[in-house]
Structures are given as structure tokens and as C-alpha cells.
LUMZAFI-795735 format. One record per residue (C-alpha): x, y, z; residue in three letters. Coordinates in pm, whole numbers, plus 32768, in hexadecimal, padded with zeros to 4 digits. Example, Ala and Ser with C-alpha at 12.3 -4.5 7.8 and 13.67 -1.06 7.14 Angstrom:
<rs>
    c1    c2    c3  rest
  84CE  7E3E  830C   ala
  8557  7F96  82CA   ser
</rs>
This chain:
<rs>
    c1    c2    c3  rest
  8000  8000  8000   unk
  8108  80FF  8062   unk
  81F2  80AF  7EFB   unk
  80A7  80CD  7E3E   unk
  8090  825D  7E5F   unk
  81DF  8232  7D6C   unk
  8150  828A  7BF8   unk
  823C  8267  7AAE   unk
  8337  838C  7AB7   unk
  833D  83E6  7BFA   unk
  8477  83F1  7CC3   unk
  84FD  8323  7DBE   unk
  85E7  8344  7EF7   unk
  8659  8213  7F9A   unk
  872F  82CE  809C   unk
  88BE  8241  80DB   unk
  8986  8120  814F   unk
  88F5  803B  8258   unk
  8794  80E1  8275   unk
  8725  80BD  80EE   unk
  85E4  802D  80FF   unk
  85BB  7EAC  80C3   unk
  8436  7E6B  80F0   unk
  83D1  7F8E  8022   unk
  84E4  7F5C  7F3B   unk
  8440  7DE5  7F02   unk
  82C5  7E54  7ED4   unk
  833D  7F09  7DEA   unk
  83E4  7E52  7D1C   unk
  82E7  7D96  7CE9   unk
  8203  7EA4  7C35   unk
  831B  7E8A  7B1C   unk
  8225  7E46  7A39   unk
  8129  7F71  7A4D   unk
  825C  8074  7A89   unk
  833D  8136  7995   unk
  844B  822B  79B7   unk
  8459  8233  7B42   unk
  85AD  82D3  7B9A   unk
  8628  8236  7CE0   unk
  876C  8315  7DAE   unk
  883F  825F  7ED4   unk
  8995  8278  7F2B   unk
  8A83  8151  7FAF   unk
  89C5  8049  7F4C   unk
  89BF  7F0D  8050   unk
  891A  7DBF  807F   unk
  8850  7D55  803E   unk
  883A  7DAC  7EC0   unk
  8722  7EB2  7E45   unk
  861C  7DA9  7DCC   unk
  85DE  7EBD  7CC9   unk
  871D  7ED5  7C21   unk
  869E  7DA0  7B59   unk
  858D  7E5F  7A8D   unk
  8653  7F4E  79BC   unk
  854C  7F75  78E9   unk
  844E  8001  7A01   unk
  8564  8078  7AF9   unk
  8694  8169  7AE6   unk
  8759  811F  7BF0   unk
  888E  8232  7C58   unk
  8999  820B  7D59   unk
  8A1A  8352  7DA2   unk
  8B60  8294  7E3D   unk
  8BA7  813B  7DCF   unk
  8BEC  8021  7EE2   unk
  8C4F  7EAF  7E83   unk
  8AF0  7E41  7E6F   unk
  8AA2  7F65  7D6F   unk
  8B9D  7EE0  7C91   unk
  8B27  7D93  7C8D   unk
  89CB  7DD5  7C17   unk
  89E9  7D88  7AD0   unk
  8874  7CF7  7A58   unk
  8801  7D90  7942   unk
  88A2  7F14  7952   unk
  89AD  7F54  7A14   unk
  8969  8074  7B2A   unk
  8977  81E6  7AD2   unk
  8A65  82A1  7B8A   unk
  8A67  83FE  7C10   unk
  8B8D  84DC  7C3F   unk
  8B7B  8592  7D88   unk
  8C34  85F7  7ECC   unk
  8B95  8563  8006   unk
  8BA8  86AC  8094   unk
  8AE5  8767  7F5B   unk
  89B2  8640  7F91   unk
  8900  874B  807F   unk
  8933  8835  7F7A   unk
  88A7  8791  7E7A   unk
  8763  8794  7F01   unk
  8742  88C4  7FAB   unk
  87A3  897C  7E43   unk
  86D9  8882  7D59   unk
  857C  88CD  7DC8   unk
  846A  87CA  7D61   unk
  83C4  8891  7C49   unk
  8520  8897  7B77   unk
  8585  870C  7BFA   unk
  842A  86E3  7B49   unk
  846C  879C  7A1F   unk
  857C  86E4  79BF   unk
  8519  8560  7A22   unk
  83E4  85BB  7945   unk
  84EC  862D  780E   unk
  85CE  84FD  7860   unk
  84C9  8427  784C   unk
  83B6  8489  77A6   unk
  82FD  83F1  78B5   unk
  8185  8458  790C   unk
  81A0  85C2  78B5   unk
  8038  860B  78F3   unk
  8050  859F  7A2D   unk
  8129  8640  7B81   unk
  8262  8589  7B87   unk
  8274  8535  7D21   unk
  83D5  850F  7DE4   unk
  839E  83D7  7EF9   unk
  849F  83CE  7FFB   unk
  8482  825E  8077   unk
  858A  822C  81AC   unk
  85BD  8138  82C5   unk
  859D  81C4  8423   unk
  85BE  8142  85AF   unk
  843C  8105  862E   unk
  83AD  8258  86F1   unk
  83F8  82B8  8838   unk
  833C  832F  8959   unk
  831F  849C  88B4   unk
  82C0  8415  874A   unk
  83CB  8446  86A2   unk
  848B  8360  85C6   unk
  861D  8343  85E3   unk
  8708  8338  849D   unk
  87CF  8259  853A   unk
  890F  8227  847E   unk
  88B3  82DD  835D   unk
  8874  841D  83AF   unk
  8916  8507  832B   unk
  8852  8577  8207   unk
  86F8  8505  823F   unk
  8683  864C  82AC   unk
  86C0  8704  814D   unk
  8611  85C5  80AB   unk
  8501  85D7  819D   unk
  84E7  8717  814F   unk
  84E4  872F  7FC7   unk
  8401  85BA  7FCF   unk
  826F  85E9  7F90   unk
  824C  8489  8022   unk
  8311  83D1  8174   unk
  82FC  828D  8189   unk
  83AA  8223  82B9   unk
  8418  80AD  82B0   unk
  841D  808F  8416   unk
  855F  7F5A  84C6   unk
  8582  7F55  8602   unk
  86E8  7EDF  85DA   unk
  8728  803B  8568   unk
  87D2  80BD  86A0   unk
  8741  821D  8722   unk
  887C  8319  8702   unk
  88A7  844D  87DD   unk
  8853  8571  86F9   unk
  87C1  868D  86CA   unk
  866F  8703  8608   unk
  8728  8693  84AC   unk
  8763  8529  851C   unk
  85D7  84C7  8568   unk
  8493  84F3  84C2   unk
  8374  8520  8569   unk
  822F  8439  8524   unk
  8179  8575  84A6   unk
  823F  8575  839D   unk
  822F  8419  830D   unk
  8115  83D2  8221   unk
  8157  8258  8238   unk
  81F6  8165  832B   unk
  825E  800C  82D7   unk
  82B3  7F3C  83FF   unk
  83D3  7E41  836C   unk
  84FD  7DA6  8462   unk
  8612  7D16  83B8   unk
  8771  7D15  8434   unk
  8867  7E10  83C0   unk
  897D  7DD0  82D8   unk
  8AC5  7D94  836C   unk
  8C45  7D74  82BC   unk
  8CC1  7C33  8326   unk
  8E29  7C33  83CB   unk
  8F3E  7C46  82A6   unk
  90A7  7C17  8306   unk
  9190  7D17  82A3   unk
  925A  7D16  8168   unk
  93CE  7D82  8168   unk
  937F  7EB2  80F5   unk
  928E  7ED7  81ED   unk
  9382  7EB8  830E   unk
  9462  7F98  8249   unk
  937F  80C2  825F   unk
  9367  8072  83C7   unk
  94B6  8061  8412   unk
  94FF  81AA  8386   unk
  93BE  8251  841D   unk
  940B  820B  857F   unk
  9559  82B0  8587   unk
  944C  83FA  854C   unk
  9383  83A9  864F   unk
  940B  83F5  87F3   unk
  9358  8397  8969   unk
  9205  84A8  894C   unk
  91F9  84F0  8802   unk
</rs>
């Protein structure tokens, strides 16, 4: 129900690194079929794998930084990529207002132009607390902006998020949300790796930089 208010051209936000959503990002994926031209923005990709990556043809899927798992998702067309500083994501938003984000999905894609082009921020969140608000958890630090700049939250709320201390830019509060999606899975974690030589090189020469209270 929440992933049906998603119409062909919109655009959609699936937040950063471990909080991307993975119910929502299932559902749909699954509405392959009836949906063209969707444009669909994260950043680090992790596991598990965007189910929607695998419908090229309904889905345009853009990491703006590439992990391991981003360049391994090779069904059908590769990812897009796009070129941008961490530090400018903020920026991006707050200077690209909706109406010409819009404007130019619509001329990319030629996608429902009679219709109001719609930018869904869909983003995985810690369950509310005692005030009603929800915590970014580990990925907080843009989902303000998208917030923001979204016409529809859907708040894929896992309580193995872990609440972070933060201020008003790291929670959302229910208010806000237009849909909740109650879905606990466990988070993504690297495995241990042992270190290559090189690895211990670097090391080597970065503790002789470091003293007692630095």
C-alpha cells in the first residue's frame, strides 16, 4: 500500500548505506510491470542488493558513490553513477528545488508529462520513542534535506536501527511520515578480513603520527 502512491516518472530516494530500505525496496519491485521511467537515488550501496536494480527497463537505479556491491550488479544495465562530493549532497537538494528536479526527469524521460512528477523519499528509521519521533539512526546525516525536498515519507521502520544522540536533523517526527512500514531485519555487517601487507604497511607508518592523547 505505501509503494503504490509511486506512479511512472516519479522520483525516488532510497536514503544511504545501512538504512536503504529493503521491504519497500521489494514491494516495489514487484510493480515492474505497470512502472516506467522511475529514477531511483542512493549512495553506498549495501546488502542486501536493491531488488530493483533487476528491472532496467522500469527502474533507473543511481549510486551516487559506488561500494563493492554496486559494482557487482550487473543484471540487465549496469548502475548509473553520479559524480558528487559527500559534502555537496546537502547542497544538492537544498539548491535543486522539486519543480526543476521535475522538469528535467519529465525531459529525460519523457515520462507522464501530463501528470505531476512526485519525489518519494523512502528511508529506514529506529521505531518512535516516547515523544514520537523517529531516530535516523546511522544514517543521518542527510535525511533532513531529503525529508525536506520529499512530497511523500515513507518510513520503513527496524528496530535494529540503533537510536543515535542527535539533534532535530537526526529524527523525524511521526507527523511527518505519510506512511510507516513496520519491517525487522538485521543490519548488514562486514565480516572480519585479515589485513593485507599493504595494509599493515599503512599502519606501520601511521602510528609513528599518532602520540599518548592525541
Amino acid at each position: 500500500e505505501a509503494v503504490s502512491v509511486i506512479n511512472s516518472g516519479d522520483v525516488v530516494d532510497y536514503g544511504h548505506v545501512l538504512c536503504k530500505p529493503v521491504a519497500c525496496d521489494r514491494e516495489l519491485s514487484r510493480r515492474h510491470e505497470e512502472l516506467k521511467g522511475i529514477s531511483i537515488y542512493s549512495l553506498i550501496t549495501l546488502p542486501p542488493v536493491p531488488e530493483v536494480h533487476k528491472y532496467p527497463e522500469s527502474f533507473i537505479y543511481t549510486d551516487r558513490h559506488w561500494s563493492l556491491v554496486t559494482r557487482m550488479m550487473k543484471t540487465g544495465n549496469k548502475p548509473h553513477y553520479c559524480p558528487i562530493n559527500f559534502f555537496m549532497s546537502e547542497q544538492e537538494y537544498q539548491h535543486v528545488n522539486n519543480d526543476e528536479r521535475r522538469s528535467y526527469f519529465y525531459g529525460a524521460g519523457g515520462i507522464n508529462k501530463d501528470k505531476k512528477t512526485k519525489c518519494v523519499a523512502i528511508l529506514q528509521v529506529a521505531p518512535m520513542d516516547d515523544e514520537g519521533y523517529c531516530n535516523f539512526g546511522i544514517s543521518a546525516s542527510r535525511y533532513k534535506v531529503i525529508i525536506d525536498t520529499a512530497d511523500v515519507l515513507i518510513a520503513e521502520v527496524n528496530p535494529h536501527v540503533p537510536r543515535c544522540r542527535c539533534d532535530a536533523n537526526g529524527k523525524v517526527h511521526l507527523s511527518d511520515i505519510d506512511y510507516i512500514v513496520e519491517h525487522p531485519h538485521e543490519l548488514f555487517e562486514m565480516p572480519p578480513v585479515a589485513p593485507a601487507p599493504e595494509d599493515e604497511k599503512i599502519a606501520e607508518h601511521v602510528v609513528k603520527l599518532i602520540d599518548d592523547g592525541c
